[in-house]
Backbone as CSV, one residue per row, in Angstrom:
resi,resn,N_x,N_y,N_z,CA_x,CA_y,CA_z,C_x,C_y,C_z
1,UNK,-13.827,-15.244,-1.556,-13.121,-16.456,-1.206,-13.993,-17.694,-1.459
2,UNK,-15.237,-17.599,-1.145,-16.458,-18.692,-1.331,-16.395,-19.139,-2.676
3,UNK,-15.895,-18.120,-3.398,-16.343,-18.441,-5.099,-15.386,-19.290,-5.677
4,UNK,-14.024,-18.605,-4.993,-12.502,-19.592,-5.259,-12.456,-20.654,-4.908
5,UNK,-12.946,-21.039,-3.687,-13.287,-22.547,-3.278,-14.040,-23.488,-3.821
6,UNK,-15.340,-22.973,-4.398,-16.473,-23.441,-5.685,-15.902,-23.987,-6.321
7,UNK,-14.864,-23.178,-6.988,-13.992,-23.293,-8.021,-13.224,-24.489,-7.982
8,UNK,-12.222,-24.349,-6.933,-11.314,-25.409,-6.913,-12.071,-26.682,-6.437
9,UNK,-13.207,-26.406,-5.752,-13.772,-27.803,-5.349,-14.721,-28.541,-6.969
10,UNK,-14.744,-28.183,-7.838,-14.668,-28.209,-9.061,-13.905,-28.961,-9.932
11,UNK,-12.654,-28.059,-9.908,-11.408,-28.662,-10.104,-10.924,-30.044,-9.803
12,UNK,-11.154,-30.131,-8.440,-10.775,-31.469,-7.722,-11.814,-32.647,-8.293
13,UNK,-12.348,-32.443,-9.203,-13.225,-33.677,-9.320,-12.771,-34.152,-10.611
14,UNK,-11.817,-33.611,-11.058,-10.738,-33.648,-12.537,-9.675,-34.402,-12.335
15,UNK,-9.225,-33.833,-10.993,-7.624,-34.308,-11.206,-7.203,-34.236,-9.379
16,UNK,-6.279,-34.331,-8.812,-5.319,-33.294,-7.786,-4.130,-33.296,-7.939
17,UNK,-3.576,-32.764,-8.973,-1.962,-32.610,-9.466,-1.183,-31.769,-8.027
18,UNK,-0.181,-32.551,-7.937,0.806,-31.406,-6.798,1.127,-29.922,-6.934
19,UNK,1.037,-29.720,-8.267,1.314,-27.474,-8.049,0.171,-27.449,-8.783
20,UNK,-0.874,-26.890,-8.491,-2.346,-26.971,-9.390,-2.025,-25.590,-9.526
21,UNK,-1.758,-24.420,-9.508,-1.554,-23.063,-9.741,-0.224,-22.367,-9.775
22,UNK,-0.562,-21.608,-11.218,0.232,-21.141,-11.119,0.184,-19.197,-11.554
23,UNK,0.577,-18.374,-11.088,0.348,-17.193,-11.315,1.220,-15.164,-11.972
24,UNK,0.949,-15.654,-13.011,2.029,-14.242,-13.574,0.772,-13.326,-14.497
25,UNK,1.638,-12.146,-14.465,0.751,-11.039,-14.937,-0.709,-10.968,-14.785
26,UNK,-1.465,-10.932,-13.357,-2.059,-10.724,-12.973,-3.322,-12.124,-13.702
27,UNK,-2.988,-13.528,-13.894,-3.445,-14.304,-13.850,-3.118,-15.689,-13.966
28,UNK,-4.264,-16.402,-13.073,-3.868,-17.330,-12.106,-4.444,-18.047,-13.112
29,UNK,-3.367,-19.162,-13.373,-3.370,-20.777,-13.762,-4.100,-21.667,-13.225
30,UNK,-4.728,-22.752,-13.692,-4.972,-23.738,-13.307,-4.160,-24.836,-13.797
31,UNK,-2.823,-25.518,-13.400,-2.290,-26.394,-13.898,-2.840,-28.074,-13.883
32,UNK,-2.391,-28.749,-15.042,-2.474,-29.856,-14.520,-4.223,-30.663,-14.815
33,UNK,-5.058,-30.049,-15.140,-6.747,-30.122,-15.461,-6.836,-29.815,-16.752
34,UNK,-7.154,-31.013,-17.333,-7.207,-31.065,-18.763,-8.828,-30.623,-19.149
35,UNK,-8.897,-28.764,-19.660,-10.522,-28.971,-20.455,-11.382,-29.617,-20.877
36,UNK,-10.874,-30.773,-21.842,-11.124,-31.605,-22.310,-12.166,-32.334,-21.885
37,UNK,-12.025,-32.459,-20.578,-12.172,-33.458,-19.755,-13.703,-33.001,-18.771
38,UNK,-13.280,-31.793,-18.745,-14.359,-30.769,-17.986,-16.017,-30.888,-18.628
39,UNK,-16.764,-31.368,-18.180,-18.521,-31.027,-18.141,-18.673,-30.054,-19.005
40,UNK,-19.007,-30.181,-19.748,-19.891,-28.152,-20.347,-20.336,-27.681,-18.904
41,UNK,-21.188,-28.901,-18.137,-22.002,-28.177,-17.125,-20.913,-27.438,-16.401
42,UNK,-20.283,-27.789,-15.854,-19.380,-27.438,-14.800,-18.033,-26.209,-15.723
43,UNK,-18.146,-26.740,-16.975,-17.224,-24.944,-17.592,-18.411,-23.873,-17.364
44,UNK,-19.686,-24.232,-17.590,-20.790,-23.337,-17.589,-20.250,-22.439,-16.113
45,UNK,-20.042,-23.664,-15.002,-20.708,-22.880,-13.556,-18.544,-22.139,-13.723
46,UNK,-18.043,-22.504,-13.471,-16.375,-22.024,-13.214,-16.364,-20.546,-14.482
47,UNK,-16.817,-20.420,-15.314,-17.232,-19.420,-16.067,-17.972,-18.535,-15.284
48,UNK,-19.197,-18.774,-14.620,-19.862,-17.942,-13.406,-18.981,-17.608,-12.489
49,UNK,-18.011,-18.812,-11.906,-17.152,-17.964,-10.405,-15.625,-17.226,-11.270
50,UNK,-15.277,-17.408,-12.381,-14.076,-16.582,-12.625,-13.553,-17.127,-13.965
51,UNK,-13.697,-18.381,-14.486,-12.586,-19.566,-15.031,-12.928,-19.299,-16.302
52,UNK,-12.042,-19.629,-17.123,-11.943,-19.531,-18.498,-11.603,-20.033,-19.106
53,UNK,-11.543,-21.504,-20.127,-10.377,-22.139,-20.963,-9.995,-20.573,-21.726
54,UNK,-8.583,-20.841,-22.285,-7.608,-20.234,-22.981,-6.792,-21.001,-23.374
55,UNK,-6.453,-20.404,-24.921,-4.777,-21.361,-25.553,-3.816,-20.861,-25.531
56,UNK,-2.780,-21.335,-24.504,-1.781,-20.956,-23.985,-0.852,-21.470,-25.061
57,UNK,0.345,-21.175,-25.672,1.114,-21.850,-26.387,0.331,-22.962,-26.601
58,UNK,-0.094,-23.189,-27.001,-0.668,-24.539,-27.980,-1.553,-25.240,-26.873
59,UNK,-1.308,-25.253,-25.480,-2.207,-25.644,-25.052,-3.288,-25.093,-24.065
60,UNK,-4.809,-26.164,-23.888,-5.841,-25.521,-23.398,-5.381,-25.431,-22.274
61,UNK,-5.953,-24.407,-21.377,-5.755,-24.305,-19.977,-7.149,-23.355,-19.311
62,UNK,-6.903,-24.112,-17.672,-8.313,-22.946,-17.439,-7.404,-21.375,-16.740
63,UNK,-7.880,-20.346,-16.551,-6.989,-19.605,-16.444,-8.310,-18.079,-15.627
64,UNK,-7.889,-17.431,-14.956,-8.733,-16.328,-14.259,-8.196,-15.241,-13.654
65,UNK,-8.798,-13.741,-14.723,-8.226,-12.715,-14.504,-8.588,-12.315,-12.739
66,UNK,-9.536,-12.566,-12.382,-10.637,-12.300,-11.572,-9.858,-12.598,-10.122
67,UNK,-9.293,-13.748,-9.956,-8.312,-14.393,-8.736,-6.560,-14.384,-9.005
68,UNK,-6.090,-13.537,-10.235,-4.945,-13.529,-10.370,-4.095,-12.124,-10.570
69,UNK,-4.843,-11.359,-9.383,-3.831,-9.877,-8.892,-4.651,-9.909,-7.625
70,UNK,-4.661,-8.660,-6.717,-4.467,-8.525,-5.574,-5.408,-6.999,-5.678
Protein backbone atom coordinates (compact mmCIF):
# COMPACT_ATOMS: atom_id res chain seq x y z
CA UNK A 1 0.00 0.00 0.00
CA UNK A 2 3.09 2.39 0.94
CA UNK A 3 4.35 1.95 -2.60
CA UNK A 4 0.79 2.91 -4.19
CA UNK A 5 0.73 5.99 -2.24
CA UNK A 6 4.54 6.92 -3.40
CA UNK A 7 3.07 6.54 -6.46
CA UNK A 8 0.11 8.58 -6.51
CA UNK A 9 1.77 11.16 -4.32
CA UNK A 10 3.93 11.43 -7.48
CA UNK A 11 1.25 11.68 -9.65
CA UNK A 12 -0.27 14.56 -7.83
CA UNK A 13 2.53 16.81 -8.58
CA UNK A 14 1.36 16.51 -12.46
CA UNK A 15 -2.04 17.08 -12.37
CA UNK A 16 -5.39 16.11 -9.95
CA UNK A 17 -7.90 15.19 -12.67
CA UNK A 18 -11.40 13.98 -11.10
CA UNK A 19 -11.32 9.97 -12.21
CA UNK A 20 -7.41 9.59 -12.12
CA UNK A 21 -7.91 5.63 -12.49
CA UNK A 22 -9.02 3.56 -14.30
CA UNK A 23 -8.95 -0.39 -14.28
CA UNK A 24 -9.62 -3.52 -16.81
CA UNK A 25 -7.85 -6.72 -17.42
CA UNK A 26 -5.92 -6.81 -14.57
CA UNK A 27 -4.42 -3.21 -15.11
CA UNK A 28 -4.74 -0.09 -13.52
CA UNK A 29 -4.70 3.25 -15.45
CA UNK A 30 -3.46 6.31 -14.63
CA UNK A 31 -5.82 8.80 -16.31
CA UNK A 32 -5.52 12.23 -17.03
CA UNK A 33 -1.21 12.66 -16.40
CA UNK A 34 0.38 13.47 -19.37
CA UNK A 35 4.14 11.46 -19.63
CA UNK A 36 5.29 14.03 -21.31
CA UNK A 37 5.30 16.05 -18.66
CA UNK A 38 6.78 13.56 -16.07
CA UNK A 39 10.71 14.01 -14.74
CA UNK A 40 12.86 11.10 -16.13
CA UNK A 41 13.67 11.38 -12.38
CA UNK A 42 10.41 10.62 -11.10
CA UNK A 43 9.48 7.90 -14.32
CA UNK A 44 12.85 6.47 -12.95
CA UNK A 45 11.33 6.20 -9.19
CA UNK A 46 7.19 5.15 -10.37
CA UNK A 47 9.09 2.46 -12.56
CA UNK A 48 10.63 1.24 -9.05
CA UNK A 49 7.02 1.27 -7.22
CA UNK A 50 4.99 -0.36 -10.31
CA UNK A 51 4.38 2.43 -13.27
CA UNK A 52 5.03 2.20 -16.72
CA UNK A 53 4.38 4.61 -19.74
CA UNK A 54 2.58 2.48 -22.49
CA UNK A 55 0.83 3.35 -25.97
CA UNK A 56 -2.52 2.88 -25.56
CA UNK A 57 -4.38 3.51 -28.88
CA UNK A 58 -2.22 6.21 -29.90
CA UNK A 59 -1.87 7.52 -26.68
CA UNK A 60 0.93 7.65 -23.84
CA UNK A 61 -0.34 6.60 -20.61
CA UNK A 62 1.17 5.48 -17.24
CA UNK A 63 -0.33 2.13 -16.58
CA UNK A 64 0.60 -0.95 -13.73
CA UNK A 65 0.32 -4.59 -13.91
CA UNK A 66 1.53 -4.75 -10.30
CA UNK A 67 -1.72 -2.64 -8.61
CA UNK A 68 -4.25 -3.75 -11.28
CA UNK A 69 -5.72 -7.37 -10.08
CA UNK A 70 -6.28 -8.54 -6.68
Amino acid sequence: MEQLIQALQIFLKYGNPDYPTHCEHDILYIIGIDPEIVSNEDKVKLDELGFFVSDEDGDEVFQSFKYGSA
